[in-house]
C-alpha positions in Angstrom: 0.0 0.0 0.0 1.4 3.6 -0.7 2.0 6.1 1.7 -1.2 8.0 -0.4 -3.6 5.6 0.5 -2.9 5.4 3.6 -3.1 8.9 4.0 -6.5 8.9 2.7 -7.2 5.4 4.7 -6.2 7.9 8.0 -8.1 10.8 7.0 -11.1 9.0 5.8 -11.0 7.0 9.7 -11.1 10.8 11.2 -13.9 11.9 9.4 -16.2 8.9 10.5 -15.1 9.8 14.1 -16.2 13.3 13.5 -13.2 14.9 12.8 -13.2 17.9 9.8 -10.3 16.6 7.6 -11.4 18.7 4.2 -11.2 22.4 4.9 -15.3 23.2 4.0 -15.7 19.4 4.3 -18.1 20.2 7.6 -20.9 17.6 8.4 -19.3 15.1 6.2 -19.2 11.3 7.5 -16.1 9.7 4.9 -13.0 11.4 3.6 -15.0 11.0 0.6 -18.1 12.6 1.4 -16.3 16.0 3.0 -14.4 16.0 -0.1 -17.7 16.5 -2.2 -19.3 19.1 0.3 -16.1 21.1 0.1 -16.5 20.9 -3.8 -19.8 21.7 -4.2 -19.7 24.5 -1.2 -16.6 26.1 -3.5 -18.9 26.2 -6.6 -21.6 27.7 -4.7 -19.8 30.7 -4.2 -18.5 30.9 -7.2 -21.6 30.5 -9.2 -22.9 33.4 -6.2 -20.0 35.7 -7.6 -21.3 35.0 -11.1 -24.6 36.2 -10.4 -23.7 39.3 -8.3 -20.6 40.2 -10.4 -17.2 40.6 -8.0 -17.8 43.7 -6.9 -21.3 43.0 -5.1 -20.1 39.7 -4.0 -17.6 41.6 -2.1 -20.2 44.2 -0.7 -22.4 40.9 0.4 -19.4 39.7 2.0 -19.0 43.2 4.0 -22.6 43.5 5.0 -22.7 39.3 6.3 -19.1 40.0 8.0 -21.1 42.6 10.2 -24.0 40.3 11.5 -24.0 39.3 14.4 -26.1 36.7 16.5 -28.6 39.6 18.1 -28.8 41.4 14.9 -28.4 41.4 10.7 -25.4 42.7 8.7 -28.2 45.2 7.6 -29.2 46.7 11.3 -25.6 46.5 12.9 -24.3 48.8 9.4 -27.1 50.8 9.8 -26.7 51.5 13.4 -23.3 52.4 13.2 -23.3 54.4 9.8 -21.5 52.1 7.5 -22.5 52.4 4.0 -23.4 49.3 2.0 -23.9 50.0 -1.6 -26.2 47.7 -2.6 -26.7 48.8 -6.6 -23.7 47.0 -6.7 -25.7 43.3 -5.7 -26.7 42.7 -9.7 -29.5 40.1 -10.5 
């Protein structure tokens, strides 16, 4: 056996005990399996930054890095008078 699969052999043993092995691999129960979340969770955002164009991807991402757990990106930027251009969000 190569030193490869038994790598993967490892890594896929800590992912059925719970463990994250694939960054974005989160939830999944096989090497295999977090390996496909992480793929399809990639493509997600890019197919997001497709429809928004780069520029209102970026402003999402502004606007969702300021929410919190009490409150939205939306009512935290507009309680402390940060401006998010949302023209910029194209559909």
């Amino acid at each position: 056996m190569s030193s490869e699969q038994q790598e993967r052999r490892d890594l896929d043993e800590k992912a059925r005990r719970g463990e994250t092995v694939v960054p974005g691999g989160t939830g999944g129960k096989s090497l295999n399996a977090q390996e496909r979340l992480a793929e399809g969770r990639s493509r997600g955002g890019q197919t997001r930054r497709e429809q928004l164009g780069t520029e209102g991807y970026q402003e999402m991402g502004r606007k969702g890095g300021l929410s919190t757990t009490e409150e939205s990106g939306e009512e935290r930027a507009q309680r402390e008078g940060i401006s998010i251009d949302e023209s910029k969000f194209r559909t």
